[in-house]
C-alpha positions as CSV (number, residue, x, y, z in Angstrom):
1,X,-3.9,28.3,-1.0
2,X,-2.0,25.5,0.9
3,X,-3.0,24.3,4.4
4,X,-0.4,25.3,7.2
5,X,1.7,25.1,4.4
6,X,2.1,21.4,3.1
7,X,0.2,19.3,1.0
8,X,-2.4,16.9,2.4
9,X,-1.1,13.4,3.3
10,X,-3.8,11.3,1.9
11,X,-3.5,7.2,2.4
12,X,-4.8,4.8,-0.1
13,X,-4.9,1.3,0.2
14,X,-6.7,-2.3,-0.6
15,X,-6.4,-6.3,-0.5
16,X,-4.4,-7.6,-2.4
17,X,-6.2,-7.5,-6.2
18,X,-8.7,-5.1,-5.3
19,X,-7.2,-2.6,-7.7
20,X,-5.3,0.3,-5.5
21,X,-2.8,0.5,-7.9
22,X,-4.7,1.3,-11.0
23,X,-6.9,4.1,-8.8
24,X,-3.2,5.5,-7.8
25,X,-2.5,5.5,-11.2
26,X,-5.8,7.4,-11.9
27,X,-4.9,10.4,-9.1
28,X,-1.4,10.6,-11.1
29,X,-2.9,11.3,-14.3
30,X,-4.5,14.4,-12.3
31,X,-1.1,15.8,-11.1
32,X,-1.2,14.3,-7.8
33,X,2.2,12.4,-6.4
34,X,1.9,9.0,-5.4
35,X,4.4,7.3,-3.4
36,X,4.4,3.7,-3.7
37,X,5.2,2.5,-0.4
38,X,5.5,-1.2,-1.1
39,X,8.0,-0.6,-4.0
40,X,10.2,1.3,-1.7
41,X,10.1,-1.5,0.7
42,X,11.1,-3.7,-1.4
43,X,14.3,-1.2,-2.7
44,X,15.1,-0.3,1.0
45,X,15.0,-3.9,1.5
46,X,17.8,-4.5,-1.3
47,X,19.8,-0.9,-0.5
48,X,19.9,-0.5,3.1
49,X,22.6,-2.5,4.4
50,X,21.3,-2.7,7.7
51,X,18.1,-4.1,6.7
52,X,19.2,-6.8,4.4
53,X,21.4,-8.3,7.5
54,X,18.8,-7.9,9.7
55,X,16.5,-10.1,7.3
56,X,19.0,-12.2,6.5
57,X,19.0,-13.1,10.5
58,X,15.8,-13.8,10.6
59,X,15.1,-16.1,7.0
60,X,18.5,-17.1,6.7
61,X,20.5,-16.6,3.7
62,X,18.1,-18.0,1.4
63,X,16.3,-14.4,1.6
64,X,18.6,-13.1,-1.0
65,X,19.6,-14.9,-4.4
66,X,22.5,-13.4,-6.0
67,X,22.6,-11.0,-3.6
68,X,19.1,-9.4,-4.8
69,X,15.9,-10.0,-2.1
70,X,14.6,-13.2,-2.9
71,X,10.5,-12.3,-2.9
72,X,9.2,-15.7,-3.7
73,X,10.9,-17.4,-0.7
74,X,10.1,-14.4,1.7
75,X,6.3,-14.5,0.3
76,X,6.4,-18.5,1.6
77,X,8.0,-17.6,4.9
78,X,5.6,-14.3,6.2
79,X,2.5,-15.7,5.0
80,X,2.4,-19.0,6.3
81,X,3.5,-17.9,9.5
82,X,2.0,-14.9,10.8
83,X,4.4,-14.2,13.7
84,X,7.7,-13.8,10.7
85,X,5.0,-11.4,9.1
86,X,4.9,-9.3,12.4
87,X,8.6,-9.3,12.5
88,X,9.4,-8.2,8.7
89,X,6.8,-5.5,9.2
90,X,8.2,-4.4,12.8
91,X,11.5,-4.1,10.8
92,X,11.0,-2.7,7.5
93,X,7.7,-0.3,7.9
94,X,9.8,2.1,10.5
95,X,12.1,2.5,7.7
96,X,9.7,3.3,5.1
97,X,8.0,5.9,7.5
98,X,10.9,7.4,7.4
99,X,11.9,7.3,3.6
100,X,7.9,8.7,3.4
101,X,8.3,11.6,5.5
102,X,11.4,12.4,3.8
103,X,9.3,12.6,0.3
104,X,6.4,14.5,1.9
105,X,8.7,17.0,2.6
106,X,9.3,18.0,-1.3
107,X,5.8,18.1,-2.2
108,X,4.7,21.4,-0.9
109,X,3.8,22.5,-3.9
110,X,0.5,20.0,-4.4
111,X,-2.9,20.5,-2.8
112,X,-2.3,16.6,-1.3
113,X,-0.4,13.4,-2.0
114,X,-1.0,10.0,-2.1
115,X,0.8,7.3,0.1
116,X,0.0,4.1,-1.8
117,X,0.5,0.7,1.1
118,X,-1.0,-2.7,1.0
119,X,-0.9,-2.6,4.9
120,X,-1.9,0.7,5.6
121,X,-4.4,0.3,8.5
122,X,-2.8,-3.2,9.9
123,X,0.2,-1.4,10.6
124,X,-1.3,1.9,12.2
125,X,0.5,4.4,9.8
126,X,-2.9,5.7,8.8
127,X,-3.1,7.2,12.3
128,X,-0.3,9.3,10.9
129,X,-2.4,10.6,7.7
130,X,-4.8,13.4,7.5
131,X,-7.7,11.1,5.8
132,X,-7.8,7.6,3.8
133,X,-8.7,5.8,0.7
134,X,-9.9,2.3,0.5
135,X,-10.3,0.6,-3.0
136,X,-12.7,-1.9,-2.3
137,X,-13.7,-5.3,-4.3
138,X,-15.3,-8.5,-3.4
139,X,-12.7,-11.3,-2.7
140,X,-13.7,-13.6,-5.3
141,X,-13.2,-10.6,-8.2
142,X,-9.6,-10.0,-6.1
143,X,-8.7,-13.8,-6.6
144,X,-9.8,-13.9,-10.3
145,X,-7.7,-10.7,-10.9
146,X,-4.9,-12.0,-9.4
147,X,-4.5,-15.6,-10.8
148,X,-5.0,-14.0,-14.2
149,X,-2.2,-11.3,-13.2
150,X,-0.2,-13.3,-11.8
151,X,-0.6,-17.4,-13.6
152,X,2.2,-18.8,-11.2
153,X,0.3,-18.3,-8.2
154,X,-2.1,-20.6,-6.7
155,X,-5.9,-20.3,-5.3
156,X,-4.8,-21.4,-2.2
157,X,-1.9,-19.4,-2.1
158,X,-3.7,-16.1,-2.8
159,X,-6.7,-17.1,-0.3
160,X,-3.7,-17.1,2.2
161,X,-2.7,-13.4,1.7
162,X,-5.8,-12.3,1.8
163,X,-6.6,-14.4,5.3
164,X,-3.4,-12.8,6.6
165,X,-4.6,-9.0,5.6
166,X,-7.3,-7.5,7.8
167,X,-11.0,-8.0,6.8
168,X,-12.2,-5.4,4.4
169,X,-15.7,-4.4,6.8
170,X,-12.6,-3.8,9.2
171,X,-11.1,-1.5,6.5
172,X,-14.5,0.2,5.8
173,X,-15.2,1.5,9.3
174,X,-11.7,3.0,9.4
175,X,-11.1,4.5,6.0
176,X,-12.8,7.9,5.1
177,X,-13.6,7.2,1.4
178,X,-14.5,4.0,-0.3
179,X,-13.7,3.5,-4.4
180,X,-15.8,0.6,-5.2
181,X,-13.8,-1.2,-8.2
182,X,-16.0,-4.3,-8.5
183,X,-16.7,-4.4,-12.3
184,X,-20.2,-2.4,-12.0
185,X,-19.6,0.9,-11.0
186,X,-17.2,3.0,-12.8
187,X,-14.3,4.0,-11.0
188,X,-12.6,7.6,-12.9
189,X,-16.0,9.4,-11.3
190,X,-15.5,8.2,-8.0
191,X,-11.8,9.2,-7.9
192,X,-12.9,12.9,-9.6
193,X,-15.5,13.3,-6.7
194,X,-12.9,12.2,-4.5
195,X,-10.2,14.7,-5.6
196,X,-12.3,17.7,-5.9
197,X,-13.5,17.1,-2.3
198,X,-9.8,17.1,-1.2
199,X,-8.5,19.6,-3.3
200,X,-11.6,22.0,-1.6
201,X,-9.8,21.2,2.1
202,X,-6.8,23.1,0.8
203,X,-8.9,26.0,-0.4
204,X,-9.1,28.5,2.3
């Protein structure tokens, strides 16, 4: 039976190659709705009128390329320069919020739902969540991962994201369960001990 009605809003997030989308994809495969808050950023970013000219303000018109958000150039900008990262988020997360609670509010009919954000406890909206997920890995498996994912990045350009996202023993104290995808401990058990536990919250 539901809880007060609505499904459990359930965070889950991770640094940047620890793996958060492959464990979202995981909770899918059980029936459980994920929204993937970065991709809606990036469509909001590209749809909502008001938010492309308000970016457009702020990088110039270099932020779009044939009128479609320009990601490489806005990566360069926010993360070598912390205080344009504080102003994209300040502009764009509100938004999101928004389209999220929207989208929570047609999935009554699951025990809980997934909110899937890189930036989940750096910009508070976990306060807004009933409990968290953090998919943990050690930074130099993330780095690997992600020059192999992604082969026209650089070291030093990763090792920048990851200085500007908080530290994950920050991310540990706050988050209420841990998924340790490091290569040595299987992952699908910890995200079926994880699900029945917050399936059982729903169960009066």
């Amino acid at each position: 039976m539901q809880n007060n009605g609505r499904a459990l809003n359930i965070g889950i997030t991770g640094g940047i190659g620890a793996g958060k989308t492959l464990i979202s994809l995981i909770f899918k495969n059980l029936g459980i709705p994920v929204y993937y808050a970065d991709e809606r950023a990036r469509y909001l970013m590209n749809h909502d009128d008001n938010i492309a000219g308000k970016i457009r303000e702020m990088f110039g018109t270099e932020a779009f390329l044939n009128g479609t958000l320009n990601r490489k150039y806005l990566a360069r900008e926010v993360f070598s320069q912390a205080e344009k990262l504080e102003q994209l988020n300040r502009l764009v997360h509100p938004a999101v919020n928004r389209d999220y609670r929207e989208w929570v509010s047609r999935q009554k009919n699951n025990p809980y739902c997934l909110k899937e954000a890189a930036l989940l406890f750096e910009t508070g909206s976990y306060r807004d969540l009933d409990q968290t997920i953090l998919v943990y890995a050690p930074e130099h498996i993330r780095i690997n991962r992600i020059l192999m994912r992604d082969p026209y990045r650089l070291k030093e350009d990763v090792e920048t994201i990851i200085r500007n996202q908080m530290d994950d023993e920050d991310k540990k104290k706050l988050a209420d369960f841990i998924i340790f995808n490091d290569d040595d401990r299987l992952v699908i058990p910890q995200v079926l001990k994880i699900h029945k536990m917050l399936v059982s919250m729903q169960v009066s």
